[in-house]
MIZAKOL-340102 format. One record per residue (C-alpha): x, y, z; residue number from 0; residue in one letter. Coordinates in Angstrom, 1 decimal, always signed. Layout:
N
pt xx->X | yy->Y | zz->Z | roke->NUM | kolvo->A
...
This chain:
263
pt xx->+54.8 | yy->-123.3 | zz->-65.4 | roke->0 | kolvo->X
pt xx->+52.1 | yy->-123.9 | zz->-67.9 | roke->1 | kolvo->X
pt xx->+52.1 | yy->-126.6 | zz->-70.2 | roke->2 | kolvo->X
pt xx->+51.6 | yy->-126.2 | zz->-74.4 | roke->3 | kolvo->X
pt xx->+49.5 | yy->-128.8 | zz->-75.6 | roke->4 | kolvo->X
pt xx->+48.6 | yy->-129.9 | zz->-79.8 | roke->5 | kolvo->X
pt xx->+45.2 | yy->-129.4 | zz->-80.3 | roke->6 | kolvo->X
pt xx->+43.4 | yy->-129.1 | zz->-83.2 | roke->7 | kolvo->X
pt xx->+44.8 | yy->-126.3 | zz->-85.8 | roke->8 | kolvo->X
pt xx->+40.8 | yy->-125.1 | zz->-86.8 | roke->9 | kolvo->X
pt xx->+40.5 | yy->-124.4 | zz->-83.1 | roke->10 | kolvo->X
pt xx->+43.9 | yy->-122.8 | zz->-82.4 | roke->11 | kolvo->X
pt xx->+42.8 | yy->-120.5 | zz->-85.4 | roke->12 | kolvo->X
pt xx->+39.8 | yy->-119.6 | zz->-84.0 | roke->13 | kolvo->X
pt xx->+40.5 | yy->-118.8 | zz->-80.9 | roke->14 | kolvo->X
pt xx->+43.8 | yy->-116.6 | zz->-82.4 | roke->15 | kolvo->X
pt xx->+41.6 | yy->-114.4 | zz->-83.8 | roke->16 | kolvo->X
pt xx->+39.7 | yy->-113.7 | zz->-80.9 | roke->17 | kolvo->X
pt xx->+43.1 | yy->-113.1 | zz->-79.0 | roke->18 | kolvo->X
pt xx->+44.0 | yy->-110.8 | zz->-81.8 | roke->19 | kolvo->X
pt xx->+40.8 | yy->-109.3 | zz->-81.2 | roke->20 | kolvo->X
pt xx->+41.6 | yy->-108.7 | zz->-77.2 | roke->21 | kolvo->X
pt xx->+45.0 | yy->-107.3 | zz->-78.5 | roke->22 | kolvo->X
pt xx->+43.7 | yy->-104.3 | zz->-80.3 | roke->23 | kolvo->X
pt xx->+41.4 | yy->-103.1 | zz->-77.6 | roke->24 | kolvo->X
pt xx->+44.6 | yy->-103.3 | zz->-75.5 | roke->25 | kolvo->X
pt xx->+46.5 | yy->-101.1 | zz->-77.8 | roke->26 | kolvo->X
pt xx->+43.5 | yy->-98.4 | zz->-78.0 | roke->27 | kolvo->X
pt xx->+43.5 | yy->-99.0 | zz->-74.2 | roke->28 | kolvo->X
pt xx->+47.0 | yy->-98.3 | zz->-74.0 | roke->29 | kolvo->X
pt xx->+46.5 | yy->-95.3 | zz->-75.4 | roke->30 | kolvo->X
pt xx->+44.1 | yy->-94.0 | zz->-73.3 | roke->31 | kolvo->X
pt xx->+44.9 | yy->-95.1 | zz->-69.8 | roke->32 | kolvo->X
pt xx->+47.6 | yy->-94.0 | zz->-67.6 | roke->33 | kolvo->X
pt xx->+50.2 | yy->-94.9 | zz->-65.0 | roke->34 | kolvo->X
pt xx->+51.1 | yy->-94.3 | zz->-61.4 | roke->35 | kolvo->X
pt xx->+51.9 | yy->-91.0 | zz->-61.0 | roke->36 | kolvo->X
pt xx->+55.5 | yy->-92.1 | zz->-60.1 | roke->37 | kolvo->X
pt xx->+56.3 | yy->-93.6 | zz->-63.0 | roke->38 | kolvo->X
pt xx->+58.0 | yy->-91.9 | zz->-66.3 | roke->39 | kolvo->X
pt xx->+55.4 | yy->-91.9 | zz->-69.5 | roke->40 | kolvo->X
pt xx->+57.9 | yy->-92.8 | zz->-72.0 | roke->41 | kolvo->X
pt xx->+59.6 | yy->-95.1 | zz->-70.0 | roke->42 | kolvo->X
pt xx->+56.1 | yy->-97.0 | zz->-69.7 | roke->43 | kolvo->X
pt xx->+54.8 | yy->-96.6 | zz->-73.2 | roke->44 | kolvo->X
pt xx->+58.2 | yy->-98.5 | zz->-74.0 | roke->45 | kolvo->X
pt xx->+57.1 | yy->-101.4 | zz->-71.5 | roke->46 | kolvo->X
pt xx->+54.1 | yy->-101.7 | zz->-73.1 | roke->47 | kolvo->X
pt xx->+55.0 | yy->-101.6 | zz->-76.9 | roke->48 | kolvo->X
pt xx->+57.6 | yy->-104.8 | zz->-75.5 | roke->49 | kolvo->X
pt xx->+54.5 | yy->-106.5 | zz->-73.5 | roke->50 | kolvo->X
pt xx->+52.7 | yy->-106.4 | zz->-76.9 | roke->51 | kolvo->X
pt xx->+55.6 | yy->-107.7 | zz->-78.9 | roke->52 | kolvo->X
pt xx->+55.3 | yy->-110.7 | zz->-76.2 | roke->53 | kolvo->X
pt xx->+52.1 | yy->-111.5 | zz->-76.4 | roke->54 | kolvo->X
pt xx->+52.1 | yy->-111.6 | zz->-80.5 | roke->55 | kolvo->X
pt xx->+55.1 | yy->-114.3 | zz->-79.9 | roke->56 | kolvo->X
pt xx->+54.0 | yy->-118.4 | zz->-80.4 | roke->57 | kolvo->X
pt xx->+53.4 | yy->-119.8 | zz->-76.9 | roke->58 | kolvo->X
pt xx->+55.9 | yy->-121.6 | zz->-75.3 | roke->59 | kolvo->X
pt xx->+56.9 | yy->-122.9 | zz->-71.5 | roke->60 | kolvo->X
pt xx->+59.5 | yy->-120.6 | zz->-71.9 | roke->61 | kolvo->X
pt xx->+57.6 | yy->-117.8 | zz->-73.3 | roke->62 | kolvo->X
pt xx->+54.7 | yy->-117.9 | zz->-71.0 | roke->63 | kolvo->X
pt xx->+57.6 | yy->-117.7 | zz->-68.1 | roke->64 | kolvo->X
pt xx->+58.9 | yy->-114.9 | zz->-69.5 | roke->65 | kolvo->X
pt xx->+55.9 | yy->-113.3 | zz->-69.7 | roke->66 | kolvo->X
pt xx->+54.9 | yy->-113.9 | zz->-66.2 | roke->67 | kolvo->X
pt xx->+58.6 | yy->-112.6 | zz->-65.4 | roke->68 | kolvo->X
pt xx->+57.9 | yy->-109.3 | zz->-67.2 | roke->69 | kolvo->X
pt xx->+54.8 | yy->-108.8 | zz->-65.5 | roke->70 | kolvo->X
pt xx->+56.1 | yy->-109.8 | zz->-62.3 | roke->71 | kolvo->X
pt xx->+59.1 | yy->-106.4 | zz->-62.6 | roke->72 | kolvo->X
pt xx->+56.6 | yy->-104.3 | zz->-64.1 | roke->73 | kolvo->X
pt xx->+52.8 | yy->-104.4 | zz->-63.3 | roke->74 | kolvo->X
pt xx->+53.8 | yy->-101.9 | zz->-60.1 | roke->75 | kolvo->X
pt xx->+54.2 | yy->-99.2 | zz->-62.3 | roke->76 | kolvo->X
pt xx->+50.9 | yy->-99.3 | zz->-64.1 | roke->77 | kolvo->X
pt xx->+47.4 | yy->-98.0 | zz->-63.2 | roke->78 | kolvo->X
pt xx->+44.6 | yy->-100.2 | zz->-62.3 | roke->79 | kolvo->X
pt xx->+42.4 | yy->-100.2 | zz->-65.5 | roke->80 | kolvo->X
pt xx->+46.4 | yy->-100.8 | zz->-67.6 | roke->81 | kolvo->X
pt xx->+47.3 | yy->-103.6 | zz->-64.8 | roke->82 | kolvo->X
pt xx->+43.5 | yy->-105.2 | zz->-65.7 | roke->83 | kolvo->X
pt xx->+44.3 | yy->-104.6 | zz->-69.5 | roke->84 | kolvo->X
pt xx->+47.8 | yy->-106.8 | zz->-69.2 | roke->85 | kolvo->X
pt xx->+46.9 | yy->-109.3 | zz->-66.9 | roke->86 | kolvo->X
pt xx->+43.7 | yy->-110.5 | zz->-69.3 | roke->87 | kolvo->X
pt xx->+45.7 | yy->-110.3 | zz->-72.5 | roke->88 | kolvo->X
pt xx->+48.0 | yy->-112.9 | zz->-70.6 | roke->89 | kolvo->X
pt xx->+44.7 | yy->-115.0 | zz->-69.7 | roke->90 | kolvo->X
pt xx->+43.6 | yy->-115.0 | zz->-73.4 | roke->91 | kolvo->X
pt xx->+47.3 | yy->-115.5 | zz->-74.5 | roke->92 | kolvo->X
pt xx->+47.0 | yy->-118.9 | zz->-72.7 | roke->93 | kolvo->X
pt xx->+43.8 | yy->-119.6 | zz->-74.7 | roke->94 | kolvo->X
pt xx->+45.0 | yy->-118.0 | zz->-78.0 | roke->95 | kolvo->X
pt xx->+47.7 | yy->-120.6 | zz->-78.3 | roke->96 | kolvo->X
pt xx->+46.5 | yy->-123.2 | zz->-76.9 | roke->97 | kolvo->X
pt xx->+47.6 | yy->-123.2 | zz->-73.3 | roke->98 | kolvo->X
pt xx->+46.0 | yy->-124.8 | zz->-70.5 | roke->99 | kolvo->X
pt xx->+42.6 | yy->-123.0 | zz->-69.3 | roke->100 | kolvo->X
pt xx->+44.4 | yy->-120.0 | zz->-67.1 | roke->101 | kolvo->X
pt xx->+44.4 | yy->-120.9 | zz->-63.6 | roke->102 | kolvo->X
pt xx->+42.3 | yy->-117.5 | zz->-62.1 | roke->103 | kolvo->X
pt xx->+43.2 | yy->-118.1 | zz->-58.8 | roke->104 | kolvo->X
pt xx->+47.0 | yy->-118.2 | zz->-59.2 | roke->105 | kolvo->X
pt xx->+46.3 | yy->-115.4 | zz->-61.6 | roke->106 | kolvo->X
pt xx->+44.4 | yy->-113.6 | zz->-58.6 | roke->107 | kolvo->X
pt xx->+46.7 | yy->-114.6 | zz->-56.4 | roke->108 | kolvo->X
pt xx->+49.6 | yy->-113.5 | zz->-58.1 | roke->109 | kolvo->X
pt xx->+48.6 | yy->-109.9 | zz->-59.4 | roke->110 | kolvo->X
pt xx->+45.8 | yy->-108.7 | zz->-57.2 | roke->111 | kolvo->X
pt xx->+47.2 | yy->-106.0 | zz->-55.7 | roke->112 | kolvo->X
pt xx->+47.1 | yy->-104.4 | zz->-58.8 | roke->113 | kolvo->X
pt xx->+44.2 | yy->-105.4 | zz->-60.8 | roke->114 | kolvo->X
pt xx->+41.0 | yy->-103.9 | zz->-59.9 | roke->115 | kolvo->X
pt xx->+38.4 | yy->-105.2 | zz->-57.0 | roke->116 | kolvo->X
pt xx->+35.9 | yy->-106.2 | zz->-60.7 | roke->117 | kolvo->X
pt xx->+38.8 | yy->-108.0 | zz->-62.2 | roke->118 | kolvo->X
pt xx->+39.7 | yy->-110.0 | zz->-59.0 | roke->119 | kolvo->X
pt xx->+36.0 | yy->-110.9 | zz->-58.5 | roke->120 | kolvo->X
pt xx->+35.2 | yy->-111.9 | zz->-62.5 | roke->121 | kolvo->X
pt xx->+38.5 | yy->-114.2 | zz->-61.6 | roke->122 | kolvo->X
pt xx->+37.1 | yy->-115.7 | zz->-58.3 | roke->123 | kolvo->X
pt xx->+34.0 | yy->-116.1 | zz->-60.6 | roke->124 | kolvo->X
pt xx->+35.6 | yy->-118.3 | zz->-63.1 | roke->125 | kolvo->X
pt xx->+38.1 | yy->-120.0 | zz->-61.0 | roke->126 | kolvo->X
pt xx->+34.8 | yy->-121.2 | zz->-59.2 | roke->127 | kolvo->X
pt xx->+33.3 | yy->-122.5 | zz->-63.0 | roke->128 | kolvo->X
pt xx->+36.2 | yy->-124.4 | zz->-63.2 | roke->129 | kolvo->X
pt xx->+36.3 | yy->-126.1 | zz->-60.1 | roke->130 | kolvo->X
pt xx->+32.6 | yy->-126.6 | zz->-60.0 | roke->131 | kolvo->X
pt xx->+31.2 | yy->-126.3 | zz->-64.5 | roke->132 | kolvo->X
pt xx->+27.8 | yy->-126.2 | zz->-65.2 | roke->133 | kolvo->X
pt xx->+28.9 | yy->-128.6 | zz->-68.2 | roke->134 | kolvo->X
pt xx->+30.7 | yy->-131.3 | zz->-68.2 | roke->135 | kolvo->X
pt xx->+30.9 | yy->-134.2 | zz->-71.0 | roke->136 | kolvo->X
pt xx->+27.5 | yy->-131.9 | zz->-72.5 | roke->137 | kolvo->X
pt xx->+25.5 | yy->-132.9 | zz->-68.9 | roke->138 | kolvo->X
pt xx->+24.8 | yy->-130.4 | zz->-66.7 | roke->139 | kolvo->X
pt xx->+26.0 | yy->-130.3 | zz->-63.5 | roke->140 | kolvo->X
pt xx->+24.1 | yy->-128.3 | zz->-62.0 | roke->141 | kolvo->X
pt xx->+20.2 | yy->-128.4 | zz->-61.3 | roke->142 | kolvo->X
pt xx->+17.8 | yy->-125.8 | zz->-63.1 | roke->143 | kolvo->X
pt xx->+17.6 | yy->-123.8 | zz->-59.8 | roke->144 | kolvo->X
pt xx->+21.2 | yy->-123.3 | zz->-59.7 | roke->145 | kolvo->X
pt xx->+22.0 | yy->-122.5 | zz->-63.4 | roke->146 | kolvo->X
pt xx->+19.3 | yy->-119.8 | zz->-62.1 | roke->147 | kolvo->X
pt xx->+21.4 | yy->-118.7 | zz->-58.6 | roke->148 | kolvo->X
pt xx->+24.6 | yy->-118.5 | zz->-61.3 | roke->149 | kolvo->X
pt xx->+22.7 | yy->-116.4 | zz->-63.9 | roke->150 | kolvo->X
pt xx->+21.4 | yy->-114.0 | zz->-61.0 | roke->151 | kolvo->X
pt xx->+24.6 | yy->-113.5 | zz->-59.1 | roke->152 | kolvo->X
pt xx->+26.3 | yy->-112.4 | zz->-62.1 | roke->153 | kolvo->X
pt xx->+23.1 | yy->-110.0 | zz->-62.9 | roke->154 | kolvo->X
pt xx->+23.9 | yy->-108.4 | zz->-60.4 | roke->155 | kolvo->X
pt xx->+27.5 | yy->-108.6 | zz->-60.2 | roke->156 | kolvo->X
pt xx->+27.2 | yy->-106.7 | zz->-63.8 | roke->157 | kolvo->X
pt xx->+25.1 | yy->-104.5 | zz->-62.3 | roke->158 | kolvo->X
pt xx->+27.4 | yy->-103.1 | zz->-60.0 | roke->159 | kolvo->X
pt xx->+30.6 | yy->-103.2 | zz->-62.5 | roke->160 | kolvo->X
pt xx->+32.1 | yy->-99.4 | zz->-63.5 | roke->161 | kolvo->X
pt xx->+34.2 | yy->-101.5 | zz->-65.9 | roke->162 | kolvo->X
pt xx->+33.9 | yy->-102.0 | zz->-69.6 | roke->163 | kolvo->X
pt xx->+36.5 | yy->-105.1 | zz->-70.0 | roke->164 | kolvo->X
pt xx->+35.6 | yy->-107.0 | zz->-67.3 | roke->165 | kolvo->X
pt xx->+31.4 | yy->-106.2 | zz->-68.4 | roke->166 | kolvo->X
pt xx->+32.2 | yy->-107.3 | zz->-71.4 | roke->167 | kolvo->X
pt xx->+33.6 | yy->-110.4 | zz->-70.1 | roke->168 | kolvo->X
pt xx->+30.7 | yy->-111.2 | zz->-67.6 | roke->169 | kolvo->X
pt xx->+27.8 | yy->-110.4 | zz->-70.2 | roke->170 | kolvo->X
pt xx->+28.6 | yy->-113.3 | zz->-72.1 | roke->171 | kolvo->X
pt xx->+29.0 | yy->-115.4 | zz->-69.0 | roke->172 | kolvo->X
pt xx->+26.1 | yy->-114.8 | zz->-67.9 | roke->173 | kolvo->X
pt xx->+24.5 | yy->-115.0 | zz->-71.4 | roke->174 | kolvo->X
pt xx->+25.8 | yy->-118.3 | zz->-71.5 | roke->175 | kolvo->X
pt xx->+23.5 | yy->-119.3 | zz->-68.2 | roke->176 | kolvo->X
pt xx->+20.8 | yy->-117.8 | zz->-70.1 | roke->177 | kolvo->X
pt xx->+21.6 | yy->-120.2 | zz->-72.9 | roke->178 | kolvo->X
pt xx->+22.0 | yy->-123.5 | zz->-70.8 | roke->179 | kolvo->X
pt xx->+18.4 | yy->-122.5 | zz->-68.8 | roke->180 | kolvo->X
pt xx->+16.9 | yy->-122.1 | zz->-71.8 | roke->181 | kolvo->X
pt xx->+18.0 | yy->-125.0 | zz->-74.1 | roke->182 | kolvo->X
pt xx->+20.0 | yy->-127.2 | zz->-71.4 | roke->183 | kolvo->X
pt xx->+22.8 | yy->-129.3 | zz->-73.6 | roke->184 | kolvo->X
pt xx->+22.6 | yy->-132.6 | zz->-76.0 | roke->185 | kolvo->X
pt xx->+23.3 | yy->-134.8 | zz->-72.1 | roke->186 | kolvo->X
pt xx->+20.3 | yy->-132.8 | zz->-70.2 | roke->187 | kolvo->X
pt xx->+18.0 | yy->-131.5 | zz->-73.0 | roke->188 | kolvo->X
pt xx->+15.4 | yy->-128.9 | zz->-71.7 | roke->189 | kolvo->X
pt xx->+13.0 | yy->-131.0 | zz->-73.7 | roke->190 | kolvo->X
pt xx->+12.1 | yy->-134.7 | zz->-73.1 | roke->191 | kolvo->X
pt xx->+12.5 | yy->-137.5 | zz->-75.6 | roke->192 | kolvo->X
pt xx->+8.3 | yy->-136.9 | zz->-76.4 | roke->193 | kolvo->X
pt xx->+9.2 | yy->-133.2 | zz->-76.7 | roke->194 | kolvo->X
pt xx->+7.7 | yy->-132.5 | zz->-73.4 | roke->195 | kolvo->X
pt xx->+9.4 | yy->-129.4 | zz->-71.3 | roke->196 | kolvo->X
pt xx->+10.9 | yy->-131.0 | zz->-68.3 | roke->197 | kolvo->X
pt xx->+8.7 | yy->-130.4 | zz->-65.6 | roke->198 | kolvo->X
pt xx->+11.7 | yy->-129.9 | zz->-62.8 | roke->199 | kolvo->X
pt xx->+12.8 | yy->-127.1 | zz->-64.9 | roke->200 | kolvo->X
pt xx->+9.4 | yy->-125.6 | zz->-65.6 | roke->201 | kolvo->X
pt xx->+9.2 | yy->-125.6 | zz->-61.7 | roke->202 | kolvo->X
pt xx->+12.4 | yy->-124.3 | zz->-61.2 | roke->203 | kolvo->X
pt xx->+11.4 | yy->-121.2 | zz->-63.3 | roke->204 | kolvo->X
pt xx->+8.4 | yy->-120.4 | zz->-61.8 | roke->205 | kolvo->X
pt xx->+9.7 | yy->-120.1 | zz->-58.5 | roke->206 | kolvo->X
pt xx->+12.8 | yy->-118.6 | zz->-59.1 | roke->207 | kolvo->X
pt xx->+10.2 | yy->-115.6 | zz->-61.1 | roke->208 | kolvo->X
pt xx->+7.9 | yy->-115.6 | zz->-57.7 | roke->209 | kolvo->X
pt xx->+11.2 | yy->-115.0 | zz->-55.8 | roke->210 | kolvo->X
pt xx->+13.1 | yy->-112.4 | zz->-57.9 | roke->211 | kolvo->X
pt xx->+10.6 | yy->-110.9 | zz->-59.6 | roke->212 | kolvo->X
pt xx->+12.8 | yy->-107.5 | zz->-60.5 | roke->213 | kolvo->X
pt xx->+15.5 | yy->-109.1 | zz->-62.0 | roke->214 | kolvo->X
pt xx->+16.2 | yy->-109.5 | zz->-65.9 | roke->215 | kolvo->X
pt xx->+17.0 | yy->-113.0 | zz->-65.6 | roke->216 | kolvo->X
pt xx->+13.0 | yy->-113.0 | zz->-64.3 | roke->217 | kolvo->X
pt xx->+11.8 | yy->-111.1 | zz->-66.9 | roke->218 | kolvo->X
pt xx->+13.4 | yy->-113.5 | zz->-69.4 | roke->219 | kolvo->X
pt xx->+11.8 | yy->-116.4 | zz->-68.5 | roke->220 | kolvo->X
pt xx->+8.7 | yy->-114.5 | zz->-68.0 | roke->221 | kolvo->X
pt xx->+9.2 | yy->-114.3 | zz->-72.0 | roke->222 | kolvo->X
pt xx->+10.4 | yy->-117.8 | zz->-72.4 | roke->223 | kolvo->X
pt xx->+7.3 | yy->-119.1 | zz->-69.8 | roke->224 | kolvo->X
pt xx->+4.5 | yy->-117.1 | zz->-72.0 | roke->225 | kolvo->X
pt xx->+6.2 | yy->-118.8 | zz->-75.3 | roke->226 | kolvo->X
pt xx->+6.0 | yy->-122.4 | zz->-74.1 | roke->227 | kolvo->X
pt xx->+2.6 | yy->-121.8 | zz->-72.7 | roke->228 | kolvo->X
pt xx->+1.8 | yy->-120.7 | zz->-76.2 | roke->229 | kolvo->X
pt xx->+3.1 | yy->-124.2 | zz->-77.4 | roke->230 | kolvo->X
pt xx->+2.0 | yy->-126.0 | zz->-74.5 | roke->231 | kolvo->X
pt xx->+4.8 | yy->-126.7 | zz->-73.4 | roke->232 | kolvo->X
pt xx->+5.7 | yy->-129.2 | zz->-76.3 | roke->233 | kolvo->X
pt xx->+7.9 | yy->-129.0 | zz->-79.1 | roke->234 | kolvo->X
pt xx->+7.5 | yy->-131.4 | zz->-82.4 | roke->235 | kolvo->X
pt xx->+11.3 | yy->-132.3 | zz->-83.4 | roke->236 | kolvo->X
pt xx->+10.1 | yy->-133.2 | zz->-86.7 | roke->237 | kolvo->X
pt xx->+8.3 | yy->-130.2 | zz->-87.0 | roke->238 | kolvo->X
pt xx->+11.5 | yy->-128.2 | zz->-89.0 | roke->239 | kolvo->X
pt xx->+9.5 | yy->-124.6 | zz->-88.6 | roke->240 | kolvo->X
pt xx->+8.7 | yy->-125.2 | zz->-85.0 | roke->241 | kolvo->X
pt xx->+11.9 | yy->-126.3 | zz->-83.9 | roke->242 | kolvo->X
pt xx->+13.4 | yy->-123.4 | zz->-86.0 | roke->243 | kolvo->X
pt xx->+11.2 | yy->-120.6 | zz->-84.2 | roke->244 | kolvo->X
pt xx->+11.9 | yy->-121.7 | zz->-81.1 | roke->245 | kolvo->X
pt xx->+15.8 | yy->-121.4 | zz->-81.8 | roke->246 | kolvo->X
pt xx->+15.3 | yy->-118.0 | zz->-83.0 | roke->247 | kolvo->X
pt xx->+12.8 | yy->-117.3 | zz->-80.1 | roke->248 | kolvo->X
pt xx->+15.7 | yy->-118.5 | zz->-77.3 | roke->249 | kolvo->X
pt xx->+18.8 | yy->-116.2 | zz->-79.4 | roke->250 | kolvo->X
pt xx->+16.2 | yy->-113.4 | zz->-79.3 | roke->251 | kolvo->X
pt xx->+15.7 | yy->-113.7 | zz->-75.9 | roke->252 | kolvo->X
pt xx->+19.7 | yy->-114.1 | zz->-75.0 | roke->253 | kolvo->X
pt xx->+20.5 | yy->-111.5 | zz->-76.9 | roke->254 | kolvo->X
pt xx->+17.9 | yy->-109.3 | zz->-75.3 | roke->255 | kolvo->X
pt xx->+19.5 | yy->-110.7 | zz->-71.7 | roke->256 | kolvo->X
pt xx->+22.9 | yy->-109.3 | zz->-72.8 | roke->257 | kolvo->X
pt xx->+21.0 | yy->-106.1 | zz->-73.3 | roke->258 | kolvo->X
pt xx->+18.5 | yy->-105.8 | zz->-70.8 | roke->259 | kolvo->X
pt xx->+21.2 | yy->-106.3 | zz->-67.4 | roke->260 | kolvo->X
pt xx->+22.8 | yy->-102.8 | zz->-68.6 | roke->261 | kolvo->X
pt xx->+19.3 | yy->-101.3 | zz->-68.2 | roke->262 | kolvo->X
């Protein structure tokens, strides 16, 4: 069972309306996707409209039970891309409302014989975050060649994805290692307390573009390289336009990762 727990009611919002968000796609998804060719069509269009009532229900112990009941007696009779559809609106239910973060592997456990091989392996993926975060307390965990292994596997784990949900889901993963190589957090700043650029990241970089020279995650810090050589590789905090152009300079270039690993 999962457990409910009070949190904050700014954050509960927040991440409501990104669930409500989720919830619409399913509906046009619903729409568009089919069932096994066993199953009746009315019949299913009926379990779905009563999955979506669910999931627009407060969270609960009880209601997340029932939910995992429901899906438990009817995610047999559902396609692949409907099963995927269903089993991440549960994950961002747990979210939405405050649940516990999901646990991927019981998720995966549970319902992969009926997901599809990307959904099973975006869940392996963040199961492993969990059990092993880049972040935790704002310090990294992980050294700058690693946040660069993470970034790469999921390059190409987008790469090979026929899968617009679960794309969707791993772009901003894998923007987010973008994000951490190229600004670290407040516990591991990518800058020194002088403003110099930490010199085991700038050598972590340089290798990992002499390695995988091909790759976009290379070609972005090719980018962010050629900028810090530009500023030597300092950065003056009390320099407001500075620091300001280098924030826009690192959102540019995430953004631009996002794009570029569909290319």
């Amino acid at each position: 069972m999962y457990n409910v727990r009070n949190t904050n009611v700014k954050g509960v919002r927040t991440m409501k309306k990104a669930f409500c968000v989720m919830l619409c796609m399913m509906v046009v998804g619903f729409a568009m996707t089919g069932c096994n060719e066993s199953a009746d069509v009315s019949e299913l269009n009926e379990i779905k409209t009563e999955y979506l009532a669910m999931l627009q229900e407060q969270a609960s112990p009880e209601s997340v039970d029932e939910i995992v009941e429901f899906l438990d007696e009817n995610l047999n009779r559902f396609d692949t891309e409907s099963a995927d559809q269903m089993v991440m609106a549960f994950a961002d239910y747990l979210f939405a409302f405050e649940i516990e973060e999901p646990r991927y592997r019981e998720l995966l456990e549970r319902y992969e014989d009926y997901i599809s091989d990307a959904l099973a392996r975006l869940y392996m993926i963040k199961a492993e975050e969990i059990e092993f975060p880049a972040v935790l307390d704002n310090v990294l965990q992980l050294t700058w060649e690693q946040l660069c292994e993470r970034a790469l596997y999921l390059e190409l784990f987008i790469r090979e994805l026929d899968n617009a949900l679960v794309s969707e889901v791993a772009t901003r993963i894998f923007e987010d290692y973008i994000r951490l190589m190229l600004m670290g957090v407040a516990g591991t700043p990518i800058f020194d307390s002088d403003g110099v650029f930490e010199s085991d990241a700038q050598a972590a970089y340089r290798g990992f573009i002499v390695a995988y020279p091909d790759t976009t995650v290379a070609e972005i810090l090719i980018e962010f390289m050629s900028y810090l050589v530009s500023i030597d590789f300092r950065l003056d905090f009390e320099n407001i336009d500075e620091m300001l152009s280098f924030s826009d300079m690192c959102s540019l270039l995430i953004l631009e990762a996002g794009k570029r690993v569909f290319q």
